[in-house]
C-alpha positions in Angstrom: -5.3 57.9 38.7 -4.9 56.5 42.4 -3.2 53.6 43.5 -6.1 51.3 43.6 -6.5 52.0 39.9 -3.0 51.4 38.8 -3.0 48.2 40.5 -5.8 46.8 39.0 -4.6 48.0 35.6 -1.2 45.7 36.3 -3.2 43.1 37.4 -5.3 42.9 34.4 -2.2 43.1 32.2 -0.5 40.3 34.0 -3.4 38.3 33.8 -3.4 38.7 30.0 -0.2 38.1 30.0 -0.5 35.0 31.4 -3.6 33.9 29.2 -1.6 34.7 25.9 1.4 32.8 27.3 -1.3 29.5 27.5 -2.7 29.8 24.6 -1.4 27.1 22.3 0.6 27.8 19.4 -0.5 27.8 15.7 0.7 24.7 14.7 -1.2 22.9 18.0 -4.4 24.8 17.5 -3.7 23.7 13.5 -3.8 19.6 15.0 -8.0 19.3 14.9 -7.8 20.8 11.3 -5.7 18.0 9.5 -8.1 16.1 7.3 -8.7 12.6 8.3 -7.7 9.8 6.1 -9.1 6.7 6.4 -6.9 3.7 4.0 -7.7 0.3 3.7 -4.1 -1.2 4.1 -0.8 0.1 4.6 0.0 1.1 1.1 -2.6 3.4 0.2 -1.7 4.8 3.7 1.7 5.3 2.8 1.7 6.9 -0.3 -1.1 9.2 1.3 1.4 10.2 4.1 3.6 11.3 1.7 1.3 13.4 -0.5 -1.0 15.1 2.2 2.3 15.6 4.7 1.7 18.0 7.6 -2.3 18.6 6.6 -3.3 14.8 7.2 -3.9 12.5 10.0 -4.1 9.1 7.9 -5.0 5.5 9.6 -4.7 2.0 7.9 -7.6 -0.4 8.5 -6.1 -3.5 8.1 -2.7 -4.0 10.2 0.8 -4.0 8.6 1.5 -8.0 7.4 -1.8 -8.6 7.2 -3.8 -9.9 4.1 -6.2 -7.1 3.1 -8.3 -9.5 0.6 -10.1 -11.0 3.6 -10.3 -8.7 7.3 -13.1 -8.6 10.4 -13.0 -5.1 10.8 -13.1 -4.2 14.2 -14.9 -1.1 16.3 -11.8 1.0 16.0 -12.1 0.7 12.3 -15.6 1.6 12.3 -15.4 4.8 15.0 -12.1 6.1 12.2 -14.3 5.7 9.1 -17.1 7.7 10.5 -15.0 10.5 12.2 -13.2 10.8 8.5 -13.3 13.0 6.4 -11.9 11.2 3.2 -11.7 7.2 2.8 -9.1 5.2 0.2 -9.7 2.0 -0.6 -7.7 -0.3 -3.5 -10.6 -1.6 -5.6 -10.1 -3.6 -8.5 -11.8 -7.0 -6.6 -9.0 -6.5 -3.3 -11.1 -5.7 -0.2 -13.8 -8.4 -1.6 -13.3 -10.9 1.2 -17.3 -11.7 2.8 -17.8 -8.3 1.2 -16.3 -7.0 4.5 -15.5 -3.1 3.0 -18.8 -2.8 1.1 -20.4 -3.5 4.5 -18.7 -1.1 6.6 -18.9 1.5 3.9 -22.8 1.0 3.6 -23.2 1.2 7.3 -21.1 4.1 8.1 -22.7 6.1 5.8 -19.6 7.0 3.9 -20.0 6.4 0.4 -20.1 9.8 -0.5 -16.3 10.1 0.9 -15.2 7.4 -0.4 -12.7 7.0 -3.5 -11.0 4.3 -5.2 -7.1 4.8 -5.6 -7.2 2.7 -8.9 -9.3 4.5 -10.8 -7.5 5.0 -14.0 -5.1 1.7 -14.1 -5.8 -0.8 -16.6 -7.0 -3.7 -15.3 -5.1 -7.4 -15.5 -7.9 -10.1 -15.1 -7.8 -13.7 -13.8 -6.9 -16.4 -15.5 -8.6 -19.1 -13.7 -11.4 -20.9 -15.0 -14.6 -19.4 -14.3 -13.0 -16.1 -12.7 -11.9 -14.4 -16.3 -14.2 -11.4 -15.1 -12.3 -10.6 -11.9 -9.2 -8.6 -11.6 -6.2 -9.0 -10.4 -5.8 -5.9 -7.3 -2.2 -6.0 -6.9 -1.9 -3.0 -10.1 0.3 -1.0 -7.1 3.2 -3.8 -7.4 3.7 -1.2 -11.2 5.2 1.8 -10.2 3.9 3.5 -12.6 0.1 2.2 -11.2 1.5 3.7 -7.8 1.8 6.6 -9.5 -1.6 6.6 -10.6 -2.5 6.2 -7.2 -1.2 9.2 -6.0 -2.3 11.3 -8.2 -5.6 10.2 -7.3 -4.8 11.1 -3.9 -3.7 14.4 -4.6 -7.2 14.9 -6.8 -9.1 14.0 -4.1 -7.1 15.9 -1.3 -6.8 19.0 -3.0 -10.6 19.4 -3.6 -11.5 18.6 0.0 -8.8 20.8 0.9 -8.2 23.5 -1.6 -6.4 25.6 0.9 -3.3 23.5 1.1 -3.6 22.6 -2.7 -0.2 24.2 -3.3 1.4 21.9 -1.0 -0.5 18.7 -1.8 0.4 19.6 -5.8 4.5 19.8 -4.8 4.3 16.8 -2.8 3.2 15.0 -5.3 5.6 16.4 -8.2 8.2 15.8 -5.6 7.1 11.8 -4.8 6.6 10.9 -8.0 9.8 11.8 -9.5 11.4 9.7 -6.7 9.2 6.7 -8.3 9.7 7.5 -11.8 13.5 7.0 -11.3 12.8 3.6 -9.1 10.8 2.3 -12.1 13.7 3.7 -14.9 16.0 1.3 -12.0 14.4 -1.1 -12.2 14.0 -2.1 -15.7 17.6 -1.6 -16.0 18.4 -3.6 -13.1 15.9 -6.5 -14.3 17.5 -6.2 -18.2 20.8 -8.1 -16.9 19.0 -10.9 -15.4 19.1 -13.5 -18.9 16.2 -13.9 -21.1 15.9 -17.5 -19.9 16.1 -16.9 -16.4 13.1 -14.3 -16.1 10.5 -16.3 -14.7 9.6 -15.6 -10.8 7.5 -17.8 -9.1 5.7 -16.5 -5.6 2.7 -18.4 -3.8 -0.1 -15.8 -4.6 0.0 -14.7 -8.6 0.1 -11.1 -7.3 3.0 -10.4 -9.5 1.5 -10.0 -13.3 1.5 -6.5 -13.0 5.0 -6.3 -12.0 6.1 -8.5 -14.4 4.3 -7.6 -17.5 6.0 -3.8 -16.6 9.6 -5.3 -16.1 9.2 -8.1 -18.5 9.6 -11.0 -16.7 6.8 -14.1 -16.5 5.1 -14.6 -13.2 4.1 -18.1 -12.2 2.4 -19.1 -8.9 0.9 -21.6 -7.0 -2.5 -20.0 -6.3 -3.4 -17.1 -8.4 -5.3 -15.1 -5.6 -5.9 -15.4 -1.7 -8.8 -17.0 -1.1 -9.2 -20.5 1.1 -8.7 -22.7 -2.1 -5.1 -22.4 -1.5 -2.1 -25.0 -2.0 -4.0 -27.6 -3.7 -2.2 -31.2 -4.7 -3.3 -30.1 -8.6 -1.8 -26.2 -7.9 1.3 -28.1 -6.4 1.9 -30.8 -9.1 1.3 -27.7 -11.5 4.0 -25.3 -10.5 6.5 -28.3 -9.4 6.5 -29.2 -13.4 6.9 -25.5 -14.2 9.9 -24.9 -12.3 11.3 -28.3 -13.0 10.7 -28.2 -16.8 11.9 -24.3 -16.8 15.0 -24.4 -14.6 14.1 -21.4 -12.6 16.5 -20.4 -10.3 14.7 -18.8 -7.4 11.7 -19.1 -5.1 10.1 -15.8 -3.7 7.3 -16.2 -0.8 5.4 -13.0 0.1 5.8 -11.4 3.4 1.8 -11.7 3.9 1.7 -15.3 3.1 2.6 -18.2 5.2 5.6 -20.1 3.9 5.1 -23.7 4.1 3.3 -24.5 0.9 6.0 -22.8 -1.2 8.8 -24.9 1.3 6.7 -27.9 0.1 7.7 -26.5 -3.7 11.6 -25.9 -2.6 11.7 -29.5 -0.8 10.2 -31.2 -3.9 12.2 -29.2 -6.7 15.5 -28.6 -5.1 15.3 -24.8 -5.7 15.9 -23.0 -2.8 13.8 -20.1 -1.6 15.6 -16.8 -1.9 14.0 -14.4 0.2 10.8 -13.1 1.3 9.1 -10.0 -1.0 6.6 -7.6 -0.7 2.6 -7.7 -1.7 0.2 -6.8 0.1 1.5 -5.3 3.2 4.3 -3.4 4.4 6.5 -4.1 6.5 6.3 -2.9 10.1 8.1 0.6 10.8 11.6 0.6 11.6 12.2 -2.4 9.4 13.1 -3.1 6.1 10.2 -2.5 3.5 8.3 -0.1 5.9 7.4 2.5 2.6 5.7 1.8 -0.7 9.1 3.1 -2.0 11.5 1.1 -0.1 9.1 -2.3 -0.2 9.3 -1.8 -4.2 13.3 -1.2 -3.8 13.4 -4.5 -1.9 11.6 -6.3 -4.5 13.3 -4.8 -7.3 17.0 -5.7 -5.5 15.8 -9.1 -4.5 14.1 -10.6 -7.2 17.1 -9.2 -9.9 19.6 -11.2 -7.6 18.1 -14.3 -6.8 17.0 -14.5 -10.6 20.6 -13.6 -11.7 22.0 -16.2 -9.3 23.9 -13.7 -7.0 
């Protein structure tokens, strides 16, 4: 073999050398095959984050501290949902608002890929005159309806992506165990509050499913966000209730503008005690950023301001 030869050899192997160096690495070359998750609000996104992990890419329609019942989605939202591969919405009469989901849904051609986290939960329904047939949507605020949830993310994950099943099958075991000892918490936390003093009043009646878990009675001002809100006969209502009830504490929802239930604390004397979760979480960094740390803020705040701490 002559010179020339044996250079050309080392040049070859240097340049493949070099090409194996660029080449990425597994776990970037893995990036383009995480599934993508489409949610409809933070929540859904959350507890998907934490079941698919590694494997997902998830994005949340409706921005954090934002009121999912009525959104204008916008092109972003519309490029994710046809790029994805999966799509989670609440259900139970939540993304409703000028039919805004259905829409987008029917237009992106998704409906094949797309799956209702609530399947399974029994249903609360409206009280309100004329609205008996609708549901309440807020089923998530009962952990163990958060749990349902995520199990119905796992189903749904582990069949469009048998591969990681395994993973997606411990993630769940291992998140659910961390909110079957919230919910154990919280109903002892919420059994020292006194019989009498169990009644918690927010602006949206988003709280029966909560309270009917944890045994408390939930009063409101409106029973659902829609633009019949605040009312003089909604006002005079809930003004007697806590008047006539003594209740100790206001709670307004993070999601909710705060001046109608001022209005309740100016005319009653009670004082709000702090702000609480619903519909949103909070934004990351802060307080109330997961589904599990939102729940542990409720569960903290609402025992103290009920027990008079």
């Amino acid at each position: 073999m002559n010179r020339k030869q044996l250079s050309l050899i080392a040049l070859l192997a240097s340049l493949l050398l070099l090409l194996t160096a660029c080449l990425p690495k597994k776990e970037e070359s893995m990036a383009s095959d995480k599934l993508k998750v489409v949610t409809t609000y933070s929540i859904i996104a959350d507890i998907a984050e934490n079941i698919g992990k590694d494997h997902v890419d998830v994005y949340s329609m409706v921005p954090r501290g934002t009121d999912p019942h009525q959104y204008d989605p916008k092109p972003n939202d519309t490029q994710a949902v046809e790029k994805a591969d999966l799509v989670f919405y609440n259900g139970l009469n939540l993304e409703t608002g000028k039919g805004w989901f259905d829409k987008l849904i029917k237009n992106s051609r998704k409906e094949d890929s797309t799956f209702m986290v609530s399947q399974g939960v029994t249903p609360i329904h409206l009280s309100e005159k004329g609205k008996e047939s609708e549901e309440d949507p807020h089923a998530w605020l009962n952990i163990q309806n958060g749990i349902i949830y995520a199990q119905n993310i796992e189903k749904e994950l582990s069949k469009k992506d048998p591969q990681h099943k395994e993973d997606y099958q411990k993630n769940l075991k291992a998140y659910t165990d961390k909110l079957q000892q919230l919910d154990t918490e919280a109903k002892a936390k919420i059994a020292t509050i006194l019989e009498e003093d169990r009644i918690l009043v927010t602006s949206e009646g988003a709280f029966k499913y909560f309270s009917k878990q944890y045994g408390l009675t939930a009063e409101y001002i409106w029973e659902i966000n829609t633009d019949n809100q605040g009312t003089p006969a909604q006002l005079n209502r809930i003004n007697t209730i806590v008047k006539d009830k003594n209740v100790k504490a206001l709670f307004v929802e993070t999601s909710v503008s705060p001046k109608t239930m001022e209005s309740v604390s100016r005319q009653t004397g009670v004082k709000i005690y702090s702000k609480i979760f619903t519909d949103s979480l909070a934004d990351k960094g802060q307080k109330g950023d997961t589904y599990y740390d939102m729940l542990k803020w409720n569960i903290e705040h609402i025992t103290d301001g009920l027990s008079g701490r």
